[in-house]
N, C-alpha and C positions, 0 to 999 in steps of 0.2 A: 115824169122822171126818166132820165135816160136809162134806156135796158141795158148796157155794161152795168151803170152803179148798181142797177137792183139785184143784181147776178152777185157778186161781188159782198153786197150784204148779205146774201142769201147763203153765197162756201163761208162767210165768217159764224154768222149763224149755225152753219152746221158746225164746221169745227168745234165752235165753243161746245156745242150740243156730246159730241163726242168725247171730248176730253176731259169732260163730268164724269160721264159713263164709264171713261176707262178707270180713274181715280175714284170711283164706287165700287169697281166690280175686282181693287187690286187684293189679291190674297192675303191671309196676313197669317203669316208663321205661325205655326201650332205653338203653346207654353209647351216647357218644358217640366215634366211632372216631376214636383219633388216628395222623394219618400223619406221618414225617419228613419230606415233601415241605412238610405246610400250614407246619413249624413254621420252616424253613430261608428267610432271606431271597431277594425276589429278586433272579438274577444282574443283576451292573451292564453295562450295553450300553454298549459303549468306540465308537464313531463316529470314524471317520478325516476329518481336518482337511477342510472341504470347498475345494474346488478352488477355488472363487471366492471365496474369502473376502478381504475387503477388507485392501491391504498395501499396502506401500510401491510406486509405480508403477515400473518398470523404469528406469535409467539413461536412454535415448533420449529416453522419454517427460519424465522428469522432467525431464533437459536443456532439452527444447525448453520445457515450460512457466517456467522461467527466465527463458529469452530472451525467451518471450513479454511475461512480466511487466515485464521490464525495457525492452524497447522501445515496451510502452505508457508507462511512468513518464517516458522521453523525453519523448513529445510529449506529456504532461501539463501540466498550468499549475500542478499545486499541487508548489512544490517539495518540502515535504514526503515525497509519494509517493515521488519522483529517491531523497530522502536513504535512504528506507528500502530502496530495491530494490539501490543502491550498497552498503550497508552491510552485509545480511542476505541477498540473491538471488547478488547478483555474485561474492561469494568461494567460494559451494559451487558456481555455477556453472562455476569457476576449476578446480574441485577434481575437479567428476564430469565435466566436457567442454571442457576449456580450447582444443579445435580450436572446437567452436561459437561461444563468446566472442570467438572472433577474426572468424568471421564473419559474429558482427553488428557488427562494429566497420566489417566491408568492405561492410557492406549501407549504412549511414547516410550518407547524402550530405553534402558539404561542409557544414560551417558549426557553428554552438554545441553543436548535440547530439552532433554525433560527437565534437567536440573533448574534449567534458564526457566522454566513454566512456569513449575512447582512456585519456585520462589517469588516470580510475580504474581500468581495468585495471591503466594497466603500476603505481599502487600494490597494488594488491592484488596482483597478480601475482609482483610484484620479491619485496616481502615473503615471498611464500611458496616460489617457486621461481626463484633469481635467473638460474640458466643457462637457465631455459626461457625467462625475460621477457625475456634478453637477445637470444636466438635470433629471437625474435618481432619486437622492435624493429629488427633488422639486419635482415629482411625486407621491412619499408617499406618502397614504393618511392616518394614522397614526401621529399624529403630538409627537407620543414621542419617531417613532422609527426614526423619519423625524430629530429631532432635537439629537438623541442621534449619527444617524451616520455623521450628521453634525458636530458635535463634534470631531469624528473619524479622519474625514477628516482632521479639522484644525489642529489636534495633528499630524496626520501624515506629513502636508505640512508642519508645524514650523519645521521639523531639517532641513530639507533643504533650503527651503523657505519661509520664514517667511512672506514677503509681501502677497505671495499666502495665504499662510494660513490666513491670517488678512481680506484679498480682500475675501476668501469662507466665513468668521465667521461672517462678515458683510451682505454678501446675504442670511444669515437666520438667522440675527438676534439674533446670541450669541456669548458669549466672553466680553462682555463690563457689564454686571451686574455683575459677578461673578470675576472681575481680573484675569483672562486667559489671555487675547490679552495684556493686561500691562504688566504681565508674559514671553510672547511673545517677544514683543520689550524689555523688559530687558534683557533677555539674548540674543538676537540679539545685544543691544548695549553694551553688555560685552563683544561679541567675535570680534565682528566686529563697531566700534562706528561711525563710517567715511560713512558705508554703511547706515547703519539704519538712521544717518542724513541726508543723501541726500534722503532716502526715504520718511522721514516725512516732508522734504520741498518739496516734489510733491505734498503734500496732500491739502485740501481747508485749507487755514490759519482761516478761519472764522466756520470751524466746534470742535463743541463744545469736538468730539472724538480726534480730531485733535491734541488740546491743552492739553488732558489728556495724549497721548500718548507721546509730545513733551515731557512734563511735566516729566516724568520717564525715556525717554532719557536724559534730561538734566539731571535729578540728577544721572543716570551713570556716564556722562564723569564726573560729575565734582569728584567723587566718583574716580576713575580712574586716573584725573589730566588731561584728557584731555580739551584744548582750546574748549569755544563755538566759 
């Protein structure tokens, strides 16, 4: 055999020999460890409401900020301001501190602004609780500012309620000198004549208001063509 060919067999022979060995001896990447801990979300951190967290201020507090607002709206010039504080401050005022409301009504000194107060309380007031606005009113000791929000009152309770209003104008004693309360039941027994006379026969037959007030119902219906 020629000695090139044998040489020649012999580097192919090794090569092969070698490139066995290296494709035996190649590394092979470590796995990658899996644990239940990496694969499991993390826990959710629940935090207790913190203590200062911004809320509704307390009753006292809020009260007083009420009053506050409403007694600057007084001495304000734009009446506007008056109409909102009247409208939207003063009734929850009414509602979370009706002792405070009275004592701004006892802080304002004589004259337009208190008068303006007075009076929108005892509306807002009457409306919402009439035996506490009445309580209040009997307290006055004032007998003209006593007798002018009495007044207030009964005007306010006639559109709705008219017996009310007649039952407040009788507990202090106005409305029957001046034909308000006849006023009253008249135009109750215009709109409604059926109501009003079942009201005036609740009333004592033997009292002398009684028969005055019958008195101007009956001349409604007949006014109207309603049957007595």
């Amino acid at each position: 055999m020629n000695r090139w060919r044998i040489t020649w067999i012999v580097l192919a022979i090794a090569a092969l020999a070698m490139g066995v060995h290296l494709s035996g001896s190649r590394p092979v990447p470590p796995s990658i460890p899996t644990r239940t801990a990496d694969l499991e979300p993390a826990p959710i951190v629940t935090r207790s409401p913190d203590a200062t967290a911004v809320g509704p201020p307390p009753v006292p507090q809020r009260a007083e900020q009420l009053a506050l607002e409403i007694e600057r709206s007084l001495v304000a010039l734009d009446p506007q301001q008056r109409e909102t504080a009247f409208t939207y401050l003063l009734p929850e005022l009414i509602r979370v501190d009706s002792g405070r409301a009275i004592q701004m009504v006892a802080r304002q000194e004589p004259g337009e602004a208190r008068d303006a107060l007075r009076d929108e309380l005892t509306r807002q007031w009457i409306r919402q609780d009439r035996e506490a606005a009445v309580a209040w009113l009997q307290s006055l000791e004032n007998d003209a500012e006593r007798r002018d929000s009495a007044t207030v009152a009964v005007r306010t309770l006639a559109a709705g309620s008219p017996a009310e209003a007649i039952a407040v104008a009788d507990q202090f004693g106005i409305g029957r000198d001046d034909g308000s309360l006849e006023h009253i039941v008249q135009i109750w027994a215009t709109a409604d004549p059926e109501a009003a006379t079942r009201w005036i026969e609740s009333q004592p037959p033997d009292d002398p208001r009684t028969r005055q007030l019958r008195a101007r119902i009956d001349q409604v219906r007949a006014e109207k063509g309603v049957p007595q």
